[in-house]
N, CA and C of each residue as an Amber inpcrd file, in Angstrom:
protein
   354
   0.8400000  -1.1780000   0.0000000   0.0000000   0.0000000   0.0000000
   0.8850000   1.2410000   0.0000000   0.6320000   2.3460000  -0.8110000
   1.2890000   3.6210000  -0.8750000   0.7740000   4.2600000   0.0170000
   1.6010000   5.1160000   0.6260000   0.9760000   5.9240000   1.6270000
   1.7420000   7.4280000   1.7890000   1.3300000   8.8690000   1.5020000
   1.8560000   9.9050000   2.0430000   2.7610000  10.1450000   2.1180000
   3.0440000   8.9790000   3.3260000   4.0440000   9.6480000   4.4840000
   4.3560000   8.3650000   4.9020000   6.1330000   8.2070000   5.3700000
   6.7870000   7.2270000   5.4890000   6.2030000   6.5170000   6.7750000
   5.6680000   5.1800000   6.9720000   5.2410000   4.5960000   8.0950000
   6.4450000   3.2880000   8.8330000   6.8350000   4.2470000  10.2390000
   7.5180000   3.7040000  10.6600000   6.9690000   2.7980000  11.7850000
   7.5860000   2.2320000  13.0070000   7.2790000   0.9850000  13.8710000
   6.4440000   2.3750000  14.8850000   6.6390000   3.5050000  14.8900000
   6.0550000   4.4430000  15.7520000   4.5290000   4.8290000  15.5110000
   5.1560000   5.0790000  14.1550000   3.5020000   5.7900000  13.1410000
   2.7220000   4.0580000  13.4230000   3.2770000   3.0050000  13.2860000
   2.3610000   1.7870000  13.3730000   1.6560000   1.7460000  15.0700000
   2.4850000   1.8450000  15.6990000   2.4400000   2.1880000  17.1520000
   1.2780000   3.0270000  17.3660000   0.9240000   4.2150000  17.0530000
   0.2250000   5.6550000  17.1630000  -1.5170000   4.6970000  16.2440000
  -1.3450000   4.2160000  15.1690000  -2.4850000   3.9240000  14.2740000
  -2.9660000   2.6040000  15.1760000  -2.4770000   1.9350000  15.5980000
  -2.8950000   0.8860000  16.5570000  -3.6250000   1.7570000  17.7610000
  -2.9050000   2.5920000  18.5020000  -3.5710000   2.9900000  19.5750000
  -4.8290000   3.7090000  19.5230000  -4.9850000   4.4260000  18.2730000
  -5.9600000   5.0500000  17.6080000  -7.4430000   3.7990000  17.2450000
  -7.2990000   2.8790000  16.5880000  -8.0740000   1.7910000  16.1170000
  -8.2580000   0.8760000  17.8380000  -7.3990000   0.9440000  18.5650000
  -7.8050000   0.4060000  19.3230000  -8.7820000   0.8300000  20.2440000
  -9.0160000   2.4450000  20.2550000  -9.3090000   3.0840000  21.4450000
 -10.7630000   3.5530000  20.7110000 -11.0700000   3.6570000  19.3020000
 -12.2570000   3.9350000  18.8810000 -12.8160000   5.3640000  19.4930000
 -12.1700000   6.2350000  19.9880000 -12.4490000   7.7170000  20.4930000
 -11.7640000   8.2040000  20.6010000 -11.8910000   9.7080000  20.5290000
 -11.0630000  10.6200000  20.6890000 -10.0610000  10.8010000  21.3340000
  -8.8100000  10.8710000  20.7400000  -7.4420000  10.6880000  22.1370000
  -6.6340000  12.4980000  22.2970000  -6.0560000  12.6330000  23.0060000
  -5.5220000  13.6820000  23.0970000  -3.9480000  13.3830000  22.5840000
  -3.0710000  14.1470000  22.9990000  -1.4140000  13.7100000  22.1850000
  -0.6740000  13.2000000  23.3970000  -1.1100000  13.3660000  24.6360000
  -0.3990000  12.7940000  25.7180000  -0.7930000  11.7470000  25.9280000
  -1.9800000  11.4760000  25.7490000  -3.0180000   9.8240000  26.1070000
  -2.1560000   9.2790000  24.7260000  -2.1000000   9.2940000  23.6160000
  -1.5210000   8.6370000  22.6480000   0.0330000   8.3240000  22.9750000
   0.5160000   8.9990000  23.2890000   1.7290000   9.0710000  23.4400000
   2.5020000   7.7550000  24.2940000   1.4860000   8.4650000  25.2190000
   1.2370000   6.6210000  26.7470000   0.8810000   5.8530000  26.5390000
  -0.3600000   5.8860000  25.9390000  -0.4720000   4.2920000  25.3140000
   0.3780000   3.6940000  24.4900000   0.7110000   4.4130000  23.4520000
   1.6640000   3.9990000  22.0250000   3.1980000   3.1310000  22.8280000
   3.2730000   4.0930000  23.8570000   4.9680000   3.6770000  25.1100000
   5.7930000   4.7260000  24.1520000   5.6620000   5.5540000  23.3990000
   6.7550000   6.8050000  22.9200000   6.8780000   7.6680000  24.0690000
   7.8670000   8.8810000  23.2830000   7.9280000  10.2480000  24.0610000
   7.2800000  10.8660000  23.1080000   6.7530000  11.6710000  24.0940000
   5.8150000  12.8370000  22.8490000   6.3790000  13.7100000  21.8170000
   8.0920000  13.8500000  21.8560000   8.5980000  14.5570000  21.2820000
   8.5820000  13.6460000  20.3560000   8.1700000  12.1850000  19.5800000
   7.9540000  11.2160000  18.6420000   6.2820000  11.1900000  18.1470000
   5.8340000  11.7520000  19.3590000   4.1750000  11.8560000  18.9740000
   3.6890000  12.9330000  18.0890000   4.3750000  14.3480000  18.4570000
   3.5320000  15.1900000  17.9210000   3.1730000  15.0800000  16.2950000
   5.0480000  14.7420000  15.8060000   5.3480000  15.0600000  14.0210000
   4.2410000  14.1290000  13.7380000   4.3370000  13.0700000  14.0770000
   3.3930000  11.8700000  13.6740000   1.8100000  12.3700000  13.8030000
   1.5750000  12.7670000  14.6860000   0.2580000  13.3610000  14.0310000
   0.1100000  14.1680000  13.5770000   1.0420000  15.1340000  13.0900000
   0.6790000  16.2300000  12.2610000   0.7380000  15.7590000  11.1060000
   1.4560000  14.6600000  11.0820000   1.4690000  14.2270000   9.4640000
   0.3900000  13.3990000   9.4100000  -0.1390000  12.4600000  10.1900000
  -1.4970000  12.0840000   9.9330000  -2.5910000  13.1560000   9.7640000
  -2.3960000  14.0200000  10.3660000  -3.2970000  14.8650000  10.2150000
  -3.6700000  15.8590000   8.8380000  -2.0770000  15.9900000   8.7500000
  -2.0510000  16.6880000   7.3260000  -2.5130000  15.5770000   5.9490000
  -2.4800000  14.8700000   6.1810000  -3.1320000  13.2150000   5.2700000
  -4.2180000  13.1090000   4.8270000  -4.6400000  14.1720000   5.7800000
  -6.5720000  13.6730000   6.2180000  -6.4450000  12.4180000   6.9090000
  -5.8370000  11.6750000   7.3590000  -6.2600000  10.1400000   8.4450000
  -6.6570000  11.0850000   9.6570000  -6.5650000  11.9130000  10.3950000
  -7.1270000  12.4940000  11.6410000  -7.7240000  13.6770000  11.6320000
  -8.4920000  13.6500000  12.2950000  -8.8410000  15.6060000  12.1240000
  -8.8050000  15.6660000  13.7390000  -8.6190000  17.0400000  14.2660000
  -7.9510000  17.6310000  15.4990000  -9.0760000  18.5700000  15.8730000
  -9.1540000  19.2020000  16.9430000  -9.8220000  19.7850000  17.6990000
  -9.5850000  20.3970000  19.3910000  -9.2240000  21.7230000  19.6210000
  -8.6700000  22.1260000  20.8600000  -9.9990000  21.8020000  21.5560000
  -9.3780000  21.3090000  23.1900000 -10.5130000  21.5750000  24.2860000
 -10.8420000  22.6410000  24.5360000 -12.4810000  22.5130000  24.5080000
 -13.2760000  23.6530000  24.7190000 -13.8820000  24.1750000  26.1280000
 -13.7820000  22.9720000  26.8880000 -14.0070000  23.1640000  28.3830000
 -12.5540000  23.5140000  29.0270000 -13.1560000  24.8790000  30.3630000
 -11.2940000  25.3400000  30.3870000 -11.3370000  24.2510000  31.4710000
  -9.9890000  24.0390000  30.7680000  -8.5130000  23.2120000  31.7060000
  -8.4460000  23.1350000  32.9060000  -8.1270000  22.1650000  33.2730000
  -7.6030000  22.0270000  35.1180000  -6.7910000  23.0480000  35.2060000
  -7.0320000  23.3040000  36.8150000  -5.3750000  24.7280000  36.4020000
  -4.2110000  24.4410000  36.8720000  -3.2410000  24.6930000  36.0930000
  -2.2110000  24.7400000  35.8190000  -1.7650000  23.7350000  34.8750000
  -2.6110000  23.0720000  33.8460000  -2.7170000  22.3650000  32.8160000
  -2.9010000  23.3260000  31.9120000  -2.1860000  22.8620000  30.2980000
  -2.8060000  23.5150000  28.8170000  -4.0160000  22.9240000  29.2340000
  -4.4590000  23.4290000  28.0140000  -5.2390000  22.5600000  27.0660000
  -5.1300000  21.7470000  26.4800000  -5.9870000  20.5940000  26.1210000
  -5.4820000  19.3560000  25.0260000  -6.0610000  19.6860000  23.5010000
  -5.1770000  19.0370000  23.2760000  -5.9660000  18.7950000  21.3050000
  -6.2030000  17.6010000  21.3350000  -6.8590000  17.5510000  20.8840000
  -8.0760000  15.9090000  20.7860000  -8.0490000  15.6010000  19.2620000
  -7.4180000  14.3920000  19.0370000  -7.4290000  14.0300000  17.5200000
  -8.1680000  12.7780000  17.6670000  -8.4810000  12.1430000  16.2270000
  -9.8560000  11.3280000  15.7320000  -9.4060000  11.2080000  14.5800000
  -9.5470000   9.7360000  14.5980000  -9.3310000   9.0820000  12.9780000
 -10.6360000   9.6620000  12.0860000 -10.0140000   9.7120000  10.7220000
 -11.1560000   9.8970000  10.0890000 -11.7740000   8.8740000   9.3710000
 -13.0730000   8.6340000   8.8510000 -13.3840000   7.4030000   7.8960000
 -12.3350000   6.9790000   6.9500000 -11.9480000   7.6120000   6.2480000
 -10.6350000   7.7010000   5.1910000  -9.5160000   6.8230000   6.3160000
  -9.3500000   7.5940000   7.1500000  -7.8940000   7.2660000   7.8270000
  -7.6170000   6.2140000   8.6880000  -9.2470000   5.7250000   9.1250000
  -9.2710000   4.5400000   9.5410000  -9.3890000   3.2550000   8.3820000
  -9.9340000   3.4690000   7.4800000  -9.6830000   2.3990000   6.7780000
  -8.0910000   2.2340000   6.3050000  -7.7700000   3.2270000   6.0110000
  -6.0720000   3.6840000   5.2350000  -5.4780000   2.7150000   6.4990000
  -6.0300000   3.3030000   7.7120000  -4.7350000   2.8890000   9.1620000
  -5.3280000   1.3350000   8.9300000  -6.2120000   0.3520000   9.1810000
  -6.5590000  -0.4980000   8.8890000  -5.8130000  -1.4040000   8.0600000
  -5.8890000  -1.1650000   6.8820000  -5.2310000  -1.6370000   5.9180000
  -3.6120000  -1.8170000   6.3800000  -2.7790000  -0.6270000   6.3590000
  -1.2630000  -0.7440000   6.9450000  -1.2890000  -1.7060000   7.7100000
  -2.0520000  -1.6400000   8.9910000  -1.5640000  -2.5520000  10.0360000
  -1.7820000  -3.5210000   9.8070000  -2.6420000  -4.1290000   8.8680000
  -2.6430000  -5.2760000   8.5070000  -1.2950000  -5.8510000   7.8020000
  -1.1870000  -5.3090000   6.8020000  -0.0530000  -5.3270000   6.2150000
   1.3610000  -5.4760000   6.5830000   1.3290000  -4.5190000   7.7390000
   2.6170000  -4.5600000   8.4440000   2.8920000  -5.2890000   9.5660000
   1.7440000  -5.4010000  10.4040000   1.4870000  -6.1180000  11.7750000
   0.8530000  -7.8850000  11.4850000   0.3920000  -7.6920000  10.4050000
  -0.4180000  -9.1340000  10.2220000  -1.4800000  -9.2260000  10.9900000
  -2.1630000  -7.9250000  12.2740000  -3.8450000  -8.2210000  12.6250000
  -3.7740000  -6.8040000  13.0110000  -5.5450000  -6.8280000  13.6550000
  -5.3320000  -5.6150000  14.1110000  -5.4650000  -5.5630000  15.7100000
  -4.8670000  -4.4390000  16.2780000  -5.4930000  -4.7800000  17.7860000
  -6.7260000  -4.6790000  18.2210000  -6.7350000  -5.2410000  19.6200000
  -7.6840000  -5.8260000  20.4250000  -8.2740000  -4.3550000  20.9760000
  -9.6750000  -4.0580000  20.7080000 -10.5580000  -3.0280000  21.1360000
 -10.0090000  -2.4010000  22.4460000  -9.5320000  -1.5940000  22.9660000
  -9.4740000  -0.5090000  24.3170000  -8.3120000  -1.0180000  25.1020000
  -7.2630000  -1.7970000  23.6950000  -6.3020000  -2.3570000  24.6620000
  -5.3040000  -1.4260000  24.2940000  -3.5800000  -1.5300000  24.8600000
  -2.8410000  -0.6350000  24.3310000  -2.2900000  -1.5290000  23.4350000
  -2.1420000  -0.9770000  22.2760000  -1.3930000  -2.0520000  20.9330000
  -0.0500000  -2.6440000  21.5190000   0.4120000  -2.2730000  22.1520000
   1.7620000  -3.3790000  22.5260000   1.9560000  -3.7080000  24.1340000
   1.0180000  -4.5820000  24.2590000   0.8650000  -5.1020000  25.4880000
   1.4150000  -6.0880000  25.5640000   2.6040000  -6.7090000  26.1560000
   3.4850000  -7.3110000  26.4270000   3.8590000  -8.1360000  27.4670000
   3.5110000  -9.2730000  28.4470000   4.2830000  -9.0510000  29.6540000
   5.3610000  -9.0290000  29.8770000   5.5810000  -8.6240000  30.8850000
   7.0950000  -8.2620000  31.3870000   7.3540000  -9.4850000  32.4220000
   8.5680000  -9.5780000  32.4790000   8.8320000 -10.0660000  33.6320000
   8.8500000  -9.8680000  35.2160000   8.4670000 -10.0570000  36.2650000
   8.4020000  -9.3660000  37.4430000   9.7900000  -9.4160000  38.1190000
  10.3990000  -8.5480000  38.9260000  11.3090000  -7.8490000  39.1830000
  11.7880000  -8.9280000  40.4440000  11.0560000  -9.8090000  41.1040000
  10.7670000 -10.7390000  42.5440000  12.2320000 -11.8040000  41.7940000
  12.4160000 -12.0020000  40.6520000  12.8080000 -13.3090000  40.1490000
  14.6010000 -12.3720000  40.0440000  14.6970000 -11.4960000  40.2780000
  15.8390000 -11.0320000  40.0700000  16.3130000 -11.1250000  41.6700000
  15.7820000 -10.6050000  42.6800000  15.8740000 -10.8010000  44.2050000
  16.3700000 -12.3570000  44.3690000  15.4080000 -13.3230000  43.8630000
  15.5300000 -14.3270000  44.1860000  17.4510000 -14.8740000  44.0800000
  17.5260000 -15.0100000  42.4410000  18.6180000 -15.1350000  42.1110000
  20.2000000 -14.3790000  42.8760000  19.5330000 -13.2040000  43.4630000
  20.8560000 -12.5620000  43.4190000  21.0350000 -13.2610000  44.9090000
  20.4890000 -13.6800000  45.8380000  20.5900000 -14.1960000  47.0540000
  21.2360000 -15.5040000  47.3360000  21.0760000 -16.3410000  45.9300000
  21.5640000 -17.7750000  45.8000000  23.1920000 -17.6290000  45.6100000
């Protein structure tokens, strides 16, 4: 599939968290879910955005204080099928509804204690 704009393991990262979450995310909620730094989040949605795959929107209710404001982005029909498609392509499925796309377990930290005592 041709696309725009170069899709890296991040931009796959960001379109997963988006398809997974089915609502409106802000750039810090994306950011956390995706596991980036936001200084990897923003370009990425501006270039989705500039795509047409998202359209954006500042909060209109004022802010907690001493918080900005958020911008709230949203796949678009276009951009969800477009994001759809990639991840298929690239990921081989799509993720699991309201989960974070790279949910992983980890190992627990108890098994390192253990060892170092023996």
């Amino acid at each position: 599939m041709r696309t725009p704009f170069r899709i890296t393991a991040a931009t796959l990262d960001v379109l997963e968290t988006f398809l997974a979450s089915r609502e409106e995310l802000h750039g810090f909620a994306v950011a956390r879910t995706a596991g980036k730094p936001t200084g990897s989040i923003y370009p990425i949605l501006g270039r989705l955005e500039q795509a047409g795959w998202l359209t954006s929107h500042w909060e209109t209710d004022n802010p907690t204080e001493g918080r900005p404001r958020r911008r709230f982005y949203t796949l678009t029909p276009d951009g969800t099928a477009q994001a759809r498609a990639v991840v298929i392509e690239r990921r081989g499925k799509l993720p699991s509804p309201n989960l974070p796309p790279s949910t992983k377990p980890r190992p627990a930290f108890g098994f390192l204690t253990r060892w170092a005592g023996a």
